[in-house]
LORO-81730 format. One record per residue (C-alpha): residue number from 1; x, y, z. Coordinates in steps of 0.05 Angstrom, whole numbers, plus 5000, padded with zeros to 4 digits. Layout:
BEGIN
- pos_c1_c2_c3
- NUM_X_Y_Z;
...
end
This chain:
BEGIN
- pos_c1_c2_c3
- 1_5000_5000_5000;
- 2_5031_5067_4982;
- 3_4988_5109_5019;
- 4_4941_5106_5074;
- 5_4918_5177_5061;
- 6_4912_5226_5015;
- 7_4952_5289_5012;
- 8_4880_5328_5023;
- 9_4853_5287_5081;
- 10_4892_5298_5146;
- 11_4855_5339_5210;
- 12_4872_5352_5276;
- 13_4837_5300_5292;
- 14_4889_5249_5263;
- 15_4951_5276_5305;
- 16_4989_5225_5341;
- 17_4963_5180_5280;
- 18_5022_5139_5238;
- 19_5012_5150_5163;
- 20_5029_5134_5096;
- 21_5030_5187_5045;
- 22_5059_5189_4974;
- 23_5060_5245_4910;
- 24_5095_5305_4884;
- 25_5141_5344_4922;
- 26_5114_5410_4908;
- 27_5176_5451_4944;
- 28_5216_5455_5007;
- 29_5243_5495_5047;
- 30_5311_5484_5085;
- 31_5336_5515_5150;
- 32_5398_5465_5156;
- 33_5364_5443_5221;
- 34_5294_5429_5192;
- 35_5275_5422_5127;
- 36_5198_5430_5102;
- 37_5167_5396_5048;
- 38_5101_5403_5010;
- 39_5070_5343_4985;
- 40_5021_5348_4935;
- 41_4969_5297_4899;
- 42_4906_5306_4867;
- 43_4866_5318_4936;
- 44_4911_5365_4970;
- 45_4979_5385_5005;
- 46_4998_5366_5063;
- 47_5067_5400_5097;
- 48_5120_5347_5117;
- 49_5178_5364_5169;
- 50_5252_5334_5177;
- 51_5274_5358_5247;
- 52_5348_5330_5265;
- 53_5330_5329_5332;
- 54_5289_5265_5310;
- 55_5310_5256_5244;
- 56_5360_5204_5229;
- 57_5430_5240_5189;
- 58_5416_5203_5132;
- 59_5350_5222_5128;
- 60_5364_5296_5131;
- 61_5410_5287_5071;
- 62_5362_5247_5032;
- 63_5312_5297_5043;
- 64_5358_5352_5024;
- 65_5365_5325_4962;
- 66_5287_5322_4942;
- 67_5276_5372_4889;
- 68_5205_5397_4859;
- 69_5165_5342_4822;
- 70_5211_5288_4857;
- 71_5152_5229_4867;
- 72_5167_5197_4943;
- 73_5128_5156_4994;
- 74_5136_5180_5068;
- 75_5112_5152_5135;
- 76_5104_5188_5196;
- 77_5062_5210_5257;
- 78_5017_5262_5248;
- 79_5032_5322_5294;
- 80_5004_5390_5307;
- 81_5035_5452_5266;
- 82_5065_5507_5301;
- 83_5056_5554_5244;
- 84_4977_5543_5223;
- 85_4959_5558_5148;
- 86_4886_5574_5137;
- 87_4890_5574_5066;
- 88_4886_5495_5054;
- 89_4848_5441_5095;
- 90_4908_5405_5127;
- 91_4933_5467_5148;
- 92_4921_5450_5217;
- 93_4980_5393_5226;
- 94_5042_5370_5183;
- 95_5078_5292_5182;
- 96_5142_5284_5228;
- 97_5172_5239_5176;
- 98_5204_5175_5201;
- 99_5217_5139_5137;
- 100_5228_5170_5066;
- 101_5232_5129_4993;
- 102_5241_5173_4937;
- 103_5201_5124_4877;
- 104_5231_5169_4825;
- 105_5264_5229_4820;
- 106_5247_5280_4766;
- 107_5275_5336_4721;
- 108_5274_5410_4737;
- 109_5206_5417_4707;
- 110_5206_5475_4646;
- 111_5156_5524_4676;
- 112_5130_5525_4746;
- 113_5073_5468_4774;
- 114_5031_5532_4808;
- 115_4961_5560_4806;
- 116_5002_5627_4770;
- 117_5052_5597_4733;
- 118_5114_5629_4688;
- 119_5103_5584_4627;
- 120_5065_5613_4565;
- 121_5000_5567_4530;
- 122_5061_5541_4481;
- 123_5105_5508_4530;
- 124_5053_5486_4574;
- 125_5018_5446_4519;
- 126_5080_5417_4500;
- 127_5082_5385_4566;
- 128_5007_5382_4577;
- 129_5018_5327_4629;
- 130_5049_5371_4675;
- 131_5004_5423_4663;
- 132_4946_5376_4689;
- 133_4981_5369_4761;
- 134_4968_5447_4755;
- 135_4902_5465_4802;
- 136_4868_5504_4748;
- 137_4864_5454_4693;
- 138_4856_5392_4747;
- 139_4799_5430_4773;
- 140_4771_5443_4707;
- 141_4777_5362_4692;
- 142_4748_5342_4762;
- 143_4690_5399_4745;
- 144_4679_5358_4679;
- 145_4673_5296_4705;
- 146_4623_5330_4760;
- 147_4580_5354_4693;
- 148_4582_5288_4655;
- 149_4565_5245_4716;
- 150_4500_5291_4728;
- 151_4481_5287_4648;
- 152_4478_5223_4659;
- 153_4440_5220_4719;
- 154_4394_5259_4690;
- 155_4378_5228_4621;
- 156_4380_5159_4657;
- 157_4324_5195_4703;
- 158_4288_5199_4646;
- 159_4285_5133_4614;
- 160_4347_5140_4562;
- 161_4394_5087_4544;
- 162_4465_5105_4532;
- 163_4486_5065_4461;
- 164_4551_5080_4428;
- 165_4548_5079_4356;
- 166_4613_5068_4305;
- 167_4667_5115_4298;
- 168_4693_5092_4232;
- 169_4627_5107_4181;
- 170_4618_5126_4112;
- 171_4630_5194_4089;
- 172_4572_5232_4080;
- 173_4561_5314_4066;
- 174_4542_5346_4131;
- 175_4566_5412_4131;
- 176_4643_5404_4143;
- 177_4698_5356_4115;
- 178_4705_5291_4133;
- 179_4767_5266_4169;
- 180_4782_5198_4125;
- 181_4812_5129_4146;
- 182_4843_5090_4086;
- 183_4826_5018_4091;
- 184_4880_4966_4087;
- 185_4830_4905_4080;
- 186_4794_4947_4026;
- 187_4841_4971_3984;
- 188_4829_5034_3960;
- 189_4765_5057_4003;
- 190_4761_5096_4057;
- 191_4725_5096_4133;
- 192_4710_5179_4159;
- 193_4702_5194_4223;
- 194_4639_5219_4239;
- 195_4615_5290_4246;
- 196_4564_5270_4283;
- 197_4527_5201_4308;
- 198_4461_5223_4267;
- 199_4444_5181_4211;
- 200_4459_5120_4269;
- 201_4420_5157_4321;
- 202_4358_5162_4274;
- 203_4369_5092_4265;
- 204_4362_5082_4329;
- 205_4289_5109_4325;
- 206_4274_5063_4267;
- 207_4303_5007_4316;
- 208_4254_5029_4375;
- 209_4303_5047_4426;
- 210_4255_5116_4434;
- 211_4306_5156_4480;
- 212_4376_5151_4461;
- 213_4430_5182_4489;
- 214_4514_5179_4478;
- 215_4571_5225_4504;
- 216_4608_5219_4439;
- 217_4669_5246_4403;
- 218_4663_5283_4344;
- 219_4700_5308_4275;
- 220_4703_5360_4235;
- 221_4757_5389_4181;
- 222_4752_5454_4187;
- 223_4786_5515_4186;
- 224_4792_5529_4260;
- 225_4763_5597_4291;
- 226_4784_5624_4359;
- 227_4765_5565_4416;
- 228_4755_5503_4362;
- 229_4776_5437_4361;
- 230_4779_5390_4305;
- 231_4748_5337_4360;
- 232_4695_5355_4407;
- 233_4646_5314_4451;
- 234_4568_5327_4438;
- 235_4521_5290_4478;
- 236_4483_5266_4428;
- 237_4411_5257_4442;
- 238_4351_5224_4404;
- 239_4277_5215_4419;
- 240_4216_5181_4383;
- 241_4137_5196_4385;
- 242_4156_5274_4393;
- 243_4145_5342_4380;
- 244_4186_5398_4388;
- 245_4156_5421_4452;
- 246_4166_5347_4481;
- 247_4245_5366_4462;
- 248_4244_5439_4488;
- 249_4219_5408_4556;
- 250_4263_5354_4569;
- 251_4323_5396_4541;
- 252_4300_5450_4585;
- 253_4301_5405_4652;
- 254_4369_5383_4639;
- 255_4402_5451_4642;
- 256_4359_5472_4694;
- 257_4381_5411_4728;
- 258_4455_5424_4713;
- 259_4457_5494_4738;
- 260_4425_5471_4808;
- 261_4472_5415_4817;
- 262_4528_5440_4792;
- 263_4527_5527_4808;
- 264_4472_5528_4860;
- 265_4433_5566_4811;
- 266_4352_5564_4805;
- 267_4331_5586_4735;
- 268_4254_5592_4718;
- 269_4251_5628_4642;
- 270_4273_5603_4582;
- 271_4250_5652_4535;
- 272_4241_5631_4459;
- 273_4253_5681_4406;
- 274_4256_5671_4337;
- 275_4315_5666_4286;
- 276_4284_5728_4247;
- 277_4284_5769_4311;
- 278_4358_5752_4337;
- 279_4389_5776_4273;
- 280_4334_5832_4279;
- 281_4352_5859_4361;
- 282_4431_5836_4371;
- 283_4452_5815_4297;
- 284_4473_5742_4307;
- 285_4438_5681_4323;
- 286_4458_5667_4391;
- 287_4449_5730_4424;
- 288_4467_5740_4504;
- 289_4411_5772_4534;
- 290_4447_5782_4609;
- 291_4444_5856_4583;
- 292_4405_5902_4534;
- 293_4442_5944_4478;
- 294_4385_5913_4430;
- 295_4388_5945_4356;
- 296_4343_6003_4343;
- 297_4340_5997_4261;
- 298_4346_6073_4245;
- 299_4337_6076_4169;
- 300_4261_6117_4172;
- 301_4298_6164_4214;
- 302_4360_6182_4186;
- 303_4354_6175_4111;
- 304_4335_6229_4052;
- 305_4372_6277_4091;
- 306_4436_6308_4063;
- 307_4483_6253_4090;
- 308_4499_6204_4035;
- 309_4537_6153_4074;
- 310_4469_6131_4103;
- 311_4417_6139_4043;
- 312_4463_6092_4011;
- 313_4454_6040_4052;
- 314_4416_5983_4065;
- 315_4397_5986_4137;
- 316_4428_6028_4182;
- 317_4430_6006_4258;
- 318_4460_6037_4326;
- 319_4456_6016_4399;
- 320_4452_6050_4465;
- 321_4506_6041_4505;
- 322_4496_6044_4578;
- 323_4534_6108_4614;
- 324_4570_6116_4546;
- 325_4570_6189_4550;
- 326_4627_6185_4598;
- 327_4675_6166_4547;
- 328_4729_6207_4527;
- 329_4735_6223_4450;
- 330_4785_6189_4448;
- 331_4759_6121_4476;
- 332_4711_6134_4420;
- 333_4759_6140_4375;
- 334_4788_6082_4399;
- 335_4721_6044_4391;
- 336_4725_6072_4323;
- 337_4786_6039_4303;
- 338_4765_5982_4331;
- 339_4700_5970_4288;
- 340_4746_5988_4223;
- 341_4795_5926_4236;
- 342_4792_5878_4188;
- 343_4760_5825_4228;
- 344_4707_5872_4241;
- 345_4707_5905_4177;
- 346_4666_5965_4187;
- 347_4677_6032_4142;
- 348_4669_6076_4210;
- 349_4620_6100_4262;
- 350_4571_6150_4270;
- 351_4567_6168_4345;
- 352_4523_6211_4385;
- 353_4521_6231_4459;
- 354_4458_6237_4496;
- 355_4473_6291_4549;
- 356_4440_6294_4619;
- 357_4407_6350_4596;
- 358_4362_6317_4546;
- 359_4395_6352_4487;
- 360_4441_6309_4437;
- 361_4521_6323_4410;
- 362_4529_6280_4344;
- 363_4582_6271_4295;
- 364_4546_6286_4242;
- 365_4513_6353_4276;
- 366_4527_6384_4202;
- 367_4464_6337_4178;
- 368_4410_6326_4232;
- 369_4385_6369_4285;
- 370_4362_6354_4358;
- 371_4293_6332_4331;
- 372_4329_6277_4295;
- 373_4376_6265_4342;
- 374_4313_6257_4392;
- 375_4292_6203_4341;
- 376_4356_6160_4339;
- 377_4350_6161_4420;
- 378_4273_6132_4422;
- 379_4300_6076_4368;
- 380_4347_6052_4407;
- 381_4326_6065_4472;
- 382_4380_6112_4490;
- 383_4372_6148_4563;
- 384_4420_6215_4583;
- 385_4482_6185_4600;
- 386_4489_6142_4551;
- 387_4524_6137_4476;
- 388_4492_6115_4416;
- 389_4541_6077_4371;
- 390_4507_6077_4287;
- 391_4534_6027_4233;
- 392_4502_6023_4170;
- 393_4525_5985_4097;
- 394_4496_5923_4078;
- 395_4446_5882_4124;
- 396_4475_5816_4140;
- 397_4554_5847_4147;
- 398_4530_5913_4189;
- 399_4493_5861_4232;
- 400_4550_5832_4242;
- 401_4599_5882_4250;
- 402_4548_5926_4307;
- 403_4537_5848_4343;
- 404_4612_5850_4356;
- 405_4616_5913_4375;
- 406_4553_5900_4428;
- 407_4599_5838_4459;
- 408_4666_5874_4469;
- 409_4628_5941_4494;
- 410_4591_5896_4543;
- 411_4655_5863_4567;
- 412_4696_5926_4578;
- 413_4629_5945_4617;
- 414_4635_5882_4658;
- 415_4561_5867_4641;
- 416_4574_5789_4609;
- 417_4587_5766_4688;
- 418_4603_5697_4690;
- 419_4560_5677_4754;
- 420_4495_5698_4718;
- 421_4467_5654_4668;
- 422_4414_5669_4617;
- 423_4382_5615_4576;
- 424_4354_5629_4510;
- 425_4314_5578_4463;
- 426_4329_5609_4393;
- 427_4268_5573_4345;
- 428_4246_5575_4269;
- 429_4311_5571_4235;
- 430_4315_5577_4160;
- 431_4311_5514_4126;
- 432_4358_5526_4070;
- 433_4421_5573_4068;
- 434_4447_5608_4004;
- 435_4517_5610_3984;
- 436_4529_5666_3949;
- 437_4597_5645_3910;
- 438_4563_5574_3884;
- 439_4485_5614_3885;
- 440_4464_5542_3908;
- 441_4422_5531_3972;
- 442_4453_5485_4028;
- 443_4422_5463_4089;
- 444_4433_5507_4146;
- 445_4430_5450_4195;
- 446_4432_5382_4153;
- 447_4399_5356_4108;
- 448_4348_5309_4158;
- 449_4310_5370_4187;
- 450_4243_5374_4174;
- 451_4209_5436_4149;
- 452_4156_5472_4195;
- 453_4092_5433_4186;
- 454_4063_5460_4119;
- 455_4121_5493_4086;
- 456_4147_5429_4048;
- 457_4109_5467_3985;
- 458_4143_5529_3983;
- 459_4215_5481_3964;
- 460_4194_5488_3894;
- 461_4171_5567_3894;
- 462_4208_5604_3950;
- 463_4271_5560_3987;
- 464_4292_5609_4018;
- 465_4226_5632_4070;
- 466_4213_5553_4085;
- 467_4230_5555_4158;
- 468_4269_5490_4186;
- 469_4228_5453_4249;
- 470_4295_5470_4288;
- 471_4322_5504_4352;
- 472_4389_5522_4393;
- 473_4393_5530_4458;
- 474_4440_5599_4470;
- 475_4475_5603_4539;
- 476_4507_5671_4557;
- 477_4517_5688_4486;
- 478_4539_5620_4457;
- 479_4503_5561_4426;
- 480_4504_5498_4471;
- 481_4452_5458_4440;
- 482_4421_5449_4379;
- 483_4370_5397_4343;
- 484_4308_5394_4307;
- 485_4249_5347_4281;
- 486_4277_5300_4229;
- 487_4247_5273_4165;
- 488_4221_5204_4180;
- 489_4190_5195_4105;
- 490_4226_5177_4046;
- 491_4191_5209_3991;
- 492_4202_5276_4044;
- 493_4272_5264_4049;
- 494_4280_5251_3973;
- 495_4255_5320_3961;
- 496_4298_5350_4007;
- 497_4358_5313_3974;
- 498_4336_5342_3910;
- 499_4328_5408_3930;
- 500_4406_5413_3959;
- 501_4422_5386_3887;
- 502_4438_5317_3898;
- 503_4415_5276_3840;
- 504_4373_5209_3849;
- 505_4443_5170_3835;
- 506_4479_5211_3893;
- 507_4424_5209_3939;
- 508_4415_5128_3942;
- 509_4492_5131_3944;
- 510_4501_5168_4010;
- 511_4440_5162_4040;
- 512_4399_5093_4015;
- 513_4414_5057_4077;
- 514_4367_5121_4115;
- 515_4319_5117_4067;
- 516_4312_5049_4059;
- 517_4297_5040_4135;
- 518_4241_5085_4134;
- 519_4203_5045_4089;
- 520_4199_4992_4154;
- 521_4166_5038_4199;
- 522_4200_5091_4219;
- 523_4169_5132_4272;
- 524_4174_5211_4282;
- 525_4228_5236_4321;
- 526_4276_5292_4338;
- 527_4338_5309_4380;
- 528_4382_5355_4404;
- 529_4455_5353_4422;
- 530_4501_5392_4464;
- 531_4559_5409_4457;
- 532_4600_5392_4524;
- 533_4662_5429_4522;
- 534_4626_5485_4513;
- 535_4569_5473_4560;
- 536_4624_5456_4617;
- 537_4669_5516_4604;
- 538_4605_5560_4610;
- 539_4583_5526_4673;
- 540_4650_5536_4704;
- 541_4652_5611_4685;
- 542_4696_5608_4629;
- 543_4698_5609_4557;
- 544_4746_5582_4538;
- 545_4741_5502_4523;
- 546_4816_5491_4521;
- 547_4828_5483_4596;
- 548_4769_5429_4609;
- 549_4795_5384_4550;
- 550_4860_5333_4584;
- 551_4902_5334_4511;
- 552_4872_5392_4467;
- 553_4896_5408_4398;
- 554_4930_5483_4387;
- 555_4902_5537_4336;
- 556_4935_5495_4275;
- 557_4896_5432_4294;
- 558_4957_5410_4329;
- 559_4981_5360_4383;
- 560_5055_5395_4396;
- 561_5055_5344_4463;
- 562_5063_5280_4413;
- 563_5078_5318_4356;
- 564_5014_5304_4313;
- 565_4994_5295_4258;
- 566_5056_5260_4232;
- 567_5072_5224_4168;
- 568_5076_5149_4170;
- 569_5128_5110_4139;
- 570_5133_5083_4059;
- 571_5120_5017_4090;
- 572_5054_5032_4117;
- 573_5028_5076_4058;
- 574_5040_5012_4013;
- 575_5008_4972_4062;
- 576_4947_5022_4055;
- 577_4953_5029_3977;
- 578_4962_5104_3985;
- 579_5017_5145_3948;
- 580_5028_5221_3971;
- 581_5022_5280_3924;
- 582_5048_5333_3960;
- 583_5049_5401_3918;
- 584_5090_5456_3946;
end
């Protein structure tokens, strides 16, 4: 037995107790007469002491020699500490050491094992390991854990079975590219990994399982954006002989469910607004509604005046930001520049100051008076004190551009807290999406959502207004869930097929297996998954997913711990029937 204990559990009440404690050394301290040593595991420090008054000489050198990470087993009695340290639980005693086994000694680690450590995100995910013995991102793993266990509680709770369903699939167009697996045993033809579990979930449903459920690993090749990871977990859900309500609810319960269990938190609403109105109000689909700043659309009050850079435009668009007045002109201009960076892309801003005094100081005085000035305040709800912030161009880029600029003002403002949390049920999605480059429609979830009952007709006249029987569910400004009512009928899902342009040919080809099971029955049925990293990062007042993943991949899609992905040898590429083509 290597330890009787843990390095969190000793009391007071366990002086004059013998014990057996083993982990990290996490530093010590030496007086040449006594030498102090942390010990650290997973469940706490506790302080150990080398007195040569009772400490064999050899002893007193072998602990001299201990240095930080060095992994050692100690006995000892448990005595009272002179020196108490409130900070941690076994702050109260410390281990008189009476025998010491270092089980392996260890390097000079390259950046500090502390809660505020020197080593930058690169060096610390080269040696993630280490970085895990760190309290923040153990914490963040333990708090995972804590999440997952209660998901399952929950779902279990309500009558789901957990099934786990293949990783290595078929290819088939979902959205994003497939990572592929060559097959050795069938030359030539390849495995992907999935994107997603939901062709096999809705077989499920055919298969009468009625409530699925599966944490699951995901995959997607795509370009990576800030706080994305080529593989993600989703837990995946799936239920037959529903509507969307039925979904809505259940979803619902399990967040609510979460946030008491895990935060303490008791949340009643969860408002539903529609797609139409989120781009309308905050200019994205996933808006955080902790705060206001909604969009006041200002075009009826601000065009056929003299001032061309708004006649020209297609909707022109400001917020009220709260106590905004107070900003210097130059934080405005610095607000300014900030909109006009290219990942913002904005041409400028029009500002204008609502004073205490109920009159109005624009920067475009030349063009409107304080009647229209009066206007732009009522729009967008503007009170003295505050600054209204106007972008204008074309619709679906100066929605955009003024939603960005609504999340970093609200952050500098400290109103996105991370100990309030604000559910949001986003509903009536658009069906199809249009890509402007190809001019071809896509679907904007997949192609298995089912249009809003009685809008299958207007494929054929008007794609573009047929609303999609889908929903998110938005979390302080980000999407953690998101499903919809599938297409249980083949001649349905046929016509969906054809409308994302996928000939008769194609469509048996990727999808026949589906289609061919719903000719035996298949009931209705709809799901929702979450997306867990997310989800967990949120709970834990973060949002940033890196930190609750054990081995995440960097910006590039990168492993720099084990130094992946790699290329594999000649032998194995023959073995695989592959030859590389690589064009630089």
């Amino acid at each position: 037995m290597y330890r009787s204990h843990s390095c969190g559990d000793l009391r007071d009440s366990h002086i004059n107790t013998e014990v057996t404690l083993a982990g990290w050394v996490q530093k010590s301290r030496d007086k040449g007469f006594m030498i102090w040593v942390d010990l650290r595991d997973r469940y706490g420090i506790t302080q150990l002491i080398f007195d040569e008054e009772r400490t064999p000489a050899t002893m007193m050198e072998k602990a001299k020699s201990l240095g930080r990470e060095f992994v050692i087993q100690v006995t000892g009695i448990v005595i009272e500490r002179e020196s108490k340290n409130n900070n941690i639980a076994t702050g109260a005693i410390e281990v008189l050491v009476s025998q010491l086994e270092i089980l392996n000694a260890a390097k000079l680690p390259p950046f500090t094992i502390e809660d505020k450590t020197d080593g930058g995100e690169d060096i610390r995910m080269k040696y993630r390991y280490l970085d895990i013995r760190r309290n923040p991102v153990k914490d963040s793993l333990i708090f995972r854990h804590k999440v997952t266990m209660e998901v399952r509680k929950y779902l279990s709770n309500q009558a789901f079975i957990e099934v786990e369903t293949p990783y290595l699939i078929k290819s088939t167009p979902e959205g994003a590219r497939d990572f592929v697996v060559p097959s050795r045993m069938n030359e030539g033809q390849f495995y992907a990994l999935p994107q997603s579990p939901q062709t096999f979930k809705q077989l499920l449903m055919v298969g009468g399982m009625d409530k699925y459920f599966q944490i699951v690993k995901c995959f997607r090749d795509e370009d990576l954006r800030a706080d994305r990871q080529p593989e993600f977990t989703q837990i995946d859900c799936e239920m037959a002989f529903v509507e969307q309500e039925d979904i809505l609810n259940i979803f619902e319960g399990l967040t609510r469910h979460l946030l008491k269990e895990i935060n303490g938190v008791e949340v009643d609403k969860f408002p539903r607004m529609l797609f139409d109105d989120a781009m309308r109000l905050y200019g994205n689909d996933k808006p955080d509604i902790r705060f206001g700043m909604e969009f006041g659309e200002l075009n009826e009050v601000t065009q056929h005046k003299d001032f061309g850079v708004f006649n020209n435009s297609e909707l022109v668009v400001g917020i009220a930001v709260p106590g905004g007045n107070t900003y210097t002109r130059k934080q405005i201009d610095n607000i300014i520049k900030w909109v006009k960076r290219p990942q913002v892309g904005a041409l400028g801003m029009v500002y204008c100051r609502v004073n205490e005094d109920g009159t109005f100081k624009s920067s475009v005085d030349k063009f409107y008076n304080q009647e229209d000035l009066a206007k732009w305040a009522e729009v967008t709800g503007a009170k003295p004190g505050d600054l209204i912030c106007i972008l204008s161009g074309e619709t679906n880029k100066v929605r955009t551009q003024l939603s960005a600029l609504r999340m970093h003002l609200a952050e500098e403002l400290g109103l996105r807290k991370p100990n309030e949390f604000a559910p949001l049920w986003v509903i009536d999605f658009p069906l199809l999406e249009l890509d402007e480059e190809t001019g071809h429609y896509h679907a904007m979830h997949h192609p298995f959502t089912s249009p809003k009952p009685g809008q299958l007709e207007l494929l054929d006249t008007d794609p573009g207004a047929v609303k999609a029987n889908a929903y998110d569910l938005v979390l302080n400004g980000n999407e953690i869930g998101g499903g919809s009512i599938r297409i249980h009928d083949k001649q349905m899902q046929a016509t969906m097929l054809r409308h994302l342009g996928f000939s008769e040919e194609d469509a048996k080809a990727q999808f026949g297996f589906l289609m061919d099971a719903f000719e035996y029955g298949a009931p209705p049925h709809g799901g929702l998954a979450f997306g867990l990293d997310r989800l967990v990062a949120i709970l834990g007042g973060q949002e940033t997913i890196r930190d609750f993943i054990a081995f995440p991949k960097n910006n590039s899609g990168r492993d720099v711990m084990i130094d992946a992905p790699a290329f594999i040898d000649n032998e194995q590429l023959k073995e695989l029937s592959l030859k590389l083509n690589i064009q630089k």
